[in-house]
N, C-alpha and C positions, 0 to 999 in steps of 0.2 A: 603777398598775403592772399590765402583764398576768403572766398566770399563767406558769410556768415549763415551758419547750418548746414558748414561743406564738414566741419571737423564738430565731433562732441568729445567729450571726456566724462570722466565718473570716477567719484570720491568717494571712497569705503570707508567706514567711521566706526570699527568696533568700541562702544563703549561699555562701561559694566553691566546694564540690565539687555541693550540689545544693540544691531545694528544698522545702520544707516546708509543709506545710498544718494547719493546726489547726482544727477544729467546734467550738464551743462553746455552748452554751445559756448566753443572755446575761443572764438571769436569775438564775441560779447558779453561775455558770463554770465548770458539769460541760462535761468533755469529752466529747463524744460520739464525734469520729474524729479521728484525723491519720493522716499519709500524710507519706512522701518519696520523691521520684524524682531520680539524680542526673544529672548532664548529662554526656550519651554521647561528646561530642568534648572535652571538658576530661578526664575519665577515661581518653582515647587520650591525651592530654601532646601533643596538636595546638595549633599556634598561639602553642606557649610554647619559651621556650630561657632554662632554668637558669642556663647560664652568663652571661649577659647581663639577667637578672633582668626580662627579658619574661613576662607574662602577660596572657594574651588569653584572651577566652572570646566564640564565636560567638552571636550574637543567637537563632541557633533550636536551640541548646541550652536557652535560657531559656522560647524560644514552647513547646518539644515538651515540655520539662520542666514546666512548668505548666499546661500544660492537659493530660497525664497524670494530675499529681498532683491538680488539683482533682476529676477526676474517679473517681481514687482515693479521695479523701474521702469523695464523696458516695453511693460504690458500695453496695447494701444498704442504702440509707435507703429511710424511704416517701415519699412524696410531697407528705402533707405536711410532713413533714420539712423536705424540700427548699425548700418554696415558703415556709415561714416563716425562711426566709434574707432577713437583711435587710442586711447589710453584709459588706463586704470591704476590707481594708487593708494596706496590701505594707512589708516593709521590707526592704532589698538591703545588701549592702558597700557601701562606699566609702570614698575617691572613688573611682566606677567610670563615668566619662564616655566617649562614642562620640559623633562625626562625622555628622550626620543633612541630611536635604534638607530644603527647604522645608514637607515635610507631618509630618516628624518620624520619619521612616524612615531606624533606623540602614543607613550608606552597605554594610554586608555584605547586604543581603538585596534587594541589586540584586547582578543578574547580574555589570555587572564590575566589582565589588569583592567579589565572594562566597569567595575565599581568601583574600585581605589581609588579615593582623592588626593593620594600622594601622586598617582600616575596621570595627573590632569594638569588644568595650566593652576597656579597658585598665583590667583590675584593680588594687583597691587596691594589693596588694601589690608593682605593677608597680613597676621603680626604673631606667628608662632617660631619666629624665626627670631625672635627678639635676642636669648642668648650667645647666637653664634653672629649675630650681628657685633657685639660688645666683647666676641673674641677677635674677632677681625680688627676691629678698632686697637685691641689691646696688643696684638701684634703689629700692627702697621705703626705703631708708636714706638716698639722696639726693633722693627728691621730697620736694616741699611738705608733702604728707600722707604719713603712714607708713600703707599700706593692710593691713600685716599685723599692726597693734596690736594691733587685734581675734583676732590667729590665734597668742596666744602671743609676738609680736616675730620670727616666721623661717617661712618656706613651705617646704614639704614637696616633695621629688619625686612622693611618693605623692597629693599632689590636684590636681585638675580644670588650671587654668591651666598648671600645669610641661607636665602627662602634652598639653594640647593644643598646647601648642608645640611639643612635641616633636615631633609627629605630623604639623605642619603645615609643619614644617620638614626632616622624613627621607622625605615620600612628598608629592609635588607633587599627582599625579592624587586624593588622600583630599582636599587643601589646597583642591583647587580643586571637588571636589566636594562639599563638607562647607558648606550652609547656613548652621548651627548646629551645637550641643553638646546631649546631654542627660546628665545623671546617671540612672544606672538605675533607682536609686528616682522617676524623673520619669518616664523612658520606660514604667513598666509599667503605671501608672494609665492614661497616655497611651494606650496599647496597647488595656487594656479598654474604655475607655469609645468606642474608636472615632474617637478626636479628631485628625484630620487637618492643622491648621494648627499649626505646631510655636508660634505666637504666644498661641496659644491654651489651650497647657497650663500647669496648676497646676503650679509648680516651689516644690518643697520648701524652707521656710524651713533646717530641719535642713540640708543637703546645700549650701544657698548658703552660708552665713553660718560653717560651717565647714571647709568646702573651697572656698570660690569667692571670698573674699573680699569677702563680702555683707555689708551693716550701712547702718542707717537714714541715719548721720552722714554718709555719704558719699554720699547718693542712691541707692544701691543695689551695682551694681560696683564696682568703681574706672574710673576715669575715660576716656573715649576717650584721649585724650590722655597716657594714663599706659601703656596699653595701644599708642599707635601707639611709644610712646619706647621699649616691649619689643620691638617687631618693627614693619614697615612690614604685614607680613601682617596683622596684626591689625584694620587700618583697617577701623570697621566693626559691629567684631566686635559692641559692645556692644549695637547696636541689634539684630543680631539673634540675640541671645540672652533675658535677663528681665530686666524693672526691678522686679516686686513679688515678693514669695513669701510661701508659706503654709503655715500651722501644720498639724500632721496631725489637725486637731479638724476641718478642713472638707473638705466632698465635692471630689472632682473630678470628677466628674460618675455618671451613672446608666450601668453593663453596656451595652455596644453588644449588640444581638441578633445579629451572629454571635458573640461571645465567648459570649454566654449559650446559644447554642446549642451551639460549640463544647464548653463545660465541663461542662453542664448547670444552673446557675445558674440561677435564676427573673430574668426580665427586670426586674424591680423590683430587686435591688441596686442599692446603692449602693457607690461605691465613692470610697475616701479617700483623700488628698494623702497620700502615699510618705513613707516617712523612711529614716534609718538604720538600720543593725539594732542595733547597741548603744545608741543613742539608744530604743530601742523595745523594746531589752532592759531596759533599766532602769525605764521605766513596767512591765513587766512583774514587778517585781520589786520593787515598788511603792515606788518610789525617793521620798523628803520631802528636805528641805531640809535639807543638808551630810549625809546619806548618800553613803557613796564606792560605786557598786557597781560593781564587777569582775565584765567582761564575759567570761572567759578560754576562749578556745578554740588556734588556731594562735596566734593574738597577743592581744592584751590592749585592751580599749577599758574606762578609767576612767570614768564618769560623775558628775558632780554636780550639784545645782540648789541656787538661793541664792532670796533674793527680790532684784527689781530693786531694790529704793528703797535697798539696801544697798550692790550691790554691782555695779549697773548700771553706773557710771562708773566702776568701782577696775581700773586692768589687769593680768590675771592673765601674767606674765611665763614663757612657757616651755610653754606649753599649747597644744592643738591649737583653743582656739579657743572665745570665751565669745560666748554667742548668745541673745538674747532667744525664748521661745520654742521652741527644737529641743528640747526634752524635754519639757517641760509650759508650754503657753500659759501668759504671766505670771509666767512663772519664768526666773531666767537659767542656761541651760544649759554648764555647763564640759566639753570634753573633754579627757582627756591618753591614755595607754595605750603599752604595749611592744609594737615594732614585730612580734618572735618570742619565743614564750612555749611555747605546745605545738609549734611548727614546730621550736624546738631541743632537743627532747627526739625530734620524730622523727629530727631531723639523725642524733644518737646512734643510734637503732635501727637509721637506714642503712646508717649507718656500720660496725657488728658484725655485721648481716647481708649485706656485702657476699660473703664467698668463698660465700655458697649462694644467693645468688639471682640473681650476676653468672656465678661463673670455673664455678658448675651450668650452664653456659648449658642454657636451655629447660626445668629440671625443676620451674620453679615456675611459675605462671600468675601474674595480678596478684590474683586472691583469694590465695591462698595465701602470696602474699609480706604482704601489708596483715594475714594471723592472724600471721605469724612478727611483723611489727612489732610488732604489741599482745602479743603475748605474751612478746619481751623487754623490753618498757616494765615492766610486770606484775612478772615477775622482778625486772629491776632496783629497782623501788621495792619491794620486799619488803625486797630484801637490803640497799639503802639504809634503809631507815626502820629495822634492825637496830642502824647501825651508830654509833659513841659520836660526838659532836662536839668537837672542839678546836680551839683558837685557832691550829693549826699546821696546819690541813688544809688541801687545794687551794682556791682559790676562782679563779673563773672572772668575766667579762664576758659577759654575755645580749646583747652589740648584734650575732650574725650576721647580722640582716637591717640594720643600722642601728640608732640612736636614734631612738624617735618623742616618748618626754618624760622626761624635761624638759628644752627645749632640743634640735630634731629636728638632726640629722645621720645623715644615710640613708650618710654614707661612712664611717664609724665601721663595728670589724670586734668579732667574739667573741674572748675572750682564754682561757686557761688555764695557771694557776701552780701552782706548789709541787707539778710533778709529779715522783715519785722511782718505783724501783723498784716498791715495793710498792703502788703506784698501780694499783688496778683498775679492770676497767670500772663495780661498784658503786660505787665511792668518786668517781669522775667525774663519773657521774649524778648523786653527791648533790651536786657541785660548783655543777652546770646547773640543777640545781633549786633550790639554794641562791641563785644569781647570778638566777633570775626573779625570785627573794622580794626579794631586793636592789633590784633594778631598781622591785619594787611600791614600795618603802619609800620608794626618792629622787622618787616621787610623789607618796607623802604628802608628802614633808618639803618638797616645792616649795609642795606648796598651803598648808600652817601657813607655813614661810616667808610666803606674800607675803598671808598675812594672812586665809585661809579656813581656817575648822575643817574637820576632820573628827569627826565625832563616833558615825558607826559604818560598820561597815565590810560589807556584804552581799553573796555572790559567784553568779554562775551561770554558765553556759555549760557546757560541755562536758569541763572537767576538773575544774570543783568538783564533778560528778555522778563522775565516775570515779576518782578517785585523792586517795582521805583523806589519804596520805603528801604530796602536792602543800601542801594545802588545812590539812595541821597545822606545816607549815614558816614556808607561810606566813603564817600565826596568830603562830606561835613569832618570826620575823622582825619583823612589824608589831608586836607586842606590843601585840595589839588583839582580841578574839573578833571571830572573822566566821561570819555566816549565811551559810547555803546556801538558796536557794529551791527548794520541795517539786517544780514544774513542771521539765521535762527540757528546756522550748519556749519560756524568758523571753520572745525576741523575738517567735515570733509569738503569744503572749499579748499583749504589747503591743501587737502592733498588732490582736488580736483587738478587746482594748479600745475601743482606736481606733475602728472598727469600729464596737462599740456608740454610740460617741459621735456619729458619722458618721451611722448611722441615725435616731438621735434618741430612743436606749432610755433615754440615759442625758444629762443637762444639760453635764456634765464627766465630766474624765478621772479626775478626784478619788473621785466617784462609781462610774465604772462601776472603779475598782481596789478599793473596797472589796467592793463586788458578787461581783468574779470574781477576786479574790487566790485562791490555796490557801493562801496562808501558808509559812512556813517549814521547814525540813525537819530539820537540822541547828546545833549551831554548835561551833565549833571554839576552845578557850580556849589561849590561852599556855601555855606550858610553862615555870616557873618557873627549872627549873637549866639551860636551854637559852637563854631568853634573853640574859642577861648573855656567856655565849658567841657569842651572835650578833651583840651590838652589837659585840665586837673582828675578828669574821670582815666584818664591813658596814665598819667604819671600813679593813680590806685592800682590799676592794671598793672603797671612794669614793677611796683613793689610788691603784688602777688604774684609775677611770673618770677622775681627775684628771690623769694620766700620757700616759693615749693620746688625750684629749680635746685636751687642751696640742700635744701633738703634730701630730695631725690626721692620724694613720697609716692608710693604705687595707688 
């Protein structure tokens, strides 16, 4: 073992508004820097329309954005410093697939498609893909093979297949000039290393196998033939896109020398097969076997890992998607998660800050509106964590963006009841915040339903660091203690990791988490006389999700 500050690594954390770089000394997993830069034409509201539930994000928001931010990191080191950098590791949203040519250049960063938000990457979160998600489903119910076993039993608008139909079907000139496909955790690695033949990139096991409808049993994709019965466009498709994938324990090749020039990077990095970012949060958060860890940021990404020989064949009914591999080599990787989680509590701050940031026209910039959001969020859970709970108070539906588990339906809307007079805006919030806790619970109880423990529960992202009130409801709701992880940066800790392993600091992933864990920071226990009040406010809850679900109300 070399001595500590012989080897560093660095964790790439694309998430939706910007991203993130971590340094860490691979030895210790002291931090040395991070940095974030966010992207300048997603922070203009370019490329997206609200009401249509489009989001797009330009491909050199992510170039300028990262190689800003690496070069952030590495600002103020010495040199050698720098040069005992030995690996880099990326993890992005998704599914977040884009339209590419034959060398693997998204179709936006040619001149004529360089405004088209069809020829960009089409965000998770994007939901215009909703009908051809609900063809996908309707055929995979009539072929031979059910291709979305593996994905829970139902396909999402929100991954790669729906969001590429859609796109190949609303804009001819992207249709016809679109190669391939990549997910963005494929394209970046691509990107660094230089790799010009899109045949030729490491495509991410994580990123197939749960948005692509990847898995061994079926040779890889789903089948030309299942694919020409979706569309006549498609003929094709499968060949050229990927038949293998891989785990993010293996390189994708070595820093191309302009990148390492560009960011300053030592030409020896190595750099590793891309993942997800909650898949990569949860190694960072040092996920074992039947830990649930909650990813919670805007939405929610559940993770869990089993061992195969258990639970390799058993089908997980309602889930986003069981994957040999995408979280830890060897391990079967489960995802589930809430489509809006912190996205409907900003809904709320919106919403009460509209007469001064709207009918003010011009008196607030977009800093000054994003301090007023966070500081009636702030407010509001002060005054909510105040206030008594009872079995007669509001409760609310969390699906404003849709259902993502259990059981996805992206057409499914948010609800709220039992509002009367003396309904305020604290008492509402605790409503929304109650109906996330809600929403976690019918997660667990899907996965004990069909037959997988949970046996603890550890949270990170971006709301279990900010809002105790969130993070103690939800304890009180789950009726379970949950950790909080010490790091601000799960993901790109994980894929720091990664990283190390990529390099060759570390054998496994097993290894380099003991190595470079901080440990835990937190944990948050039940609340005795609140429980029992929660399971009659949860059972309101599951006969409104039962109500509007039955129904099928837009």
């Amino acid at each position: 073992m070399s001595k500590a500050g012989e080897n560093y690594v660095i964790g790439l954390d694309f998430g939706t508004d910007s991203v993130r770089a971590l340094l860490l000394d691979a030895e210790t997993g002291s931090e040395i820097n991070d940095a974030i830069t966010h992207y300048r034409r997603w922070g203009e509201g370019l490329y997206c329309d609200d009401g249509r539930s489009q989001f797009r994000q330009h491909p050199l928001d992510h170039i300028e954005a990262m190689e800003a931010c690496i070069r952030d990191v590495l600002s103020g080191l010495s040199d050698d410093t720098v040069n005992s950098i030995q690996g880099l590791s990326v993890d992005t949203t998704g599914s977040t697939p884009v339209a590419v040519d034959r060398q693997g250049t998204p179709l936006a960063l040619l001149p004529e498609f360089a405004d088209n938000p069809n020829a960009m990457f089409v965000l998770w979160k994007d939901h215009t893909a909703i009908a051809e998600a609900e063809e996908i489903n309707q055929l995979a119910r009539r072929w031979e093979v059910d291709y979305t076993k593996y994905s829970g039993g139902s396909y999402s608008s929100e991954w790669f297949w729906a969001k590429l139909l859609h796109i190949i079907r609303t804009d001819h000139a992207v249709a016809a000039g679109a190669y391939s496909w990549m997910e963005h955790c494929d394209w970046i690695p691509a990107l660094l290393c230089g790799c010009d033949d899109v045949h030729a990139n490491k495509r991410s096991r994580c990123a197939a196998g749960h948005k692509a409808m990847w898995h061994d049993e079926f040779g890889g994709l789903p089948s030309q033939d299942f694919l020409t019965a979706l569309d006549p466009r498609l003929e094709g498709i499968r060949d050229r896109l990927f038949h293998q994938t891989y785990t993010s324990d293996v390189a994708a090749g070595i820093i191309a020398p302009e990148w390492a020039d560009r960011t300053g990077l030592p030409r020896h990095t190595k750099i590793g097969v891309g993942a997800l970012d909650a898949h990569m949060g949860a190694v960072g958060a040092v996920i074992s076997p039947y830990s649930l860890v909650k990813v919670i940021g805007t939405s929610t990404c559940d993770m869990l890992i089993a061992p195969n020989d258990q639970y390799g064949s058993q089908l997980v009914n309602g889930i986003c998607g069981q994957v040999d591999g995408s979280i830890i080599p060897g391990m079967l990787g489960m995802e589930a998660g809430q489509s809006a989680f912190g996205d409907l509590y900003q809904w709320f701050a919106r919403l009460l800050s509209y007469p001064i940031t709207d009918l003010l026209d011009g008196s607030f910039n977009q800093l000054e509106q994003h301090t007023l959001t966070n500081r009636i969020l702030a407010g509001l859970s002060r005054e909510a964590a105040e206030l008594p709970v009872a079995v007669t108070d509001e409760v609310a539906l969390d699906w404003v963006n849709g259902r993502r588990t259990p059981d996805v339906d992206p057409t499914l809307s948010g609800w709220l009841t039992g509002i009367r007079l003396g309904t305020d805006a604290p008492r509402l919030f605790k409503a929304l915040v109650e109906a996330t806790a809600f929403g976690s619970k019918a997660i667990v109880d899907r996965f004990e339903a069909e037959g997988v423990p949970v046996k603890e529960i550890i949270a990170t992202g971006g709301i279990s660091k900010k809002s105790p009130y969130v993070m103690q409801v939800l304890a009180d709701v789950l009726e379970r203690p949950i950790k909080t992880v010490k790091t601000e940066q799960a993901c790109a800790l994980g894929s720091a990791m990664y990283a190390a392993v990529v390099a060759g600091i570390y054998t496994d992933i097993a290894e380099a988490q003991v190595a470079m864990s901080p440990g835990f920071e937190q944990e948050y226990l039940p609340r005795p006389d609140r429980v029992a009040v929660y399971r009659q406010l949860y059972h309101r809850y599951q006969q409104l999700a039962d109500a509007q679900a039955g129904a099928n109300i837009l």
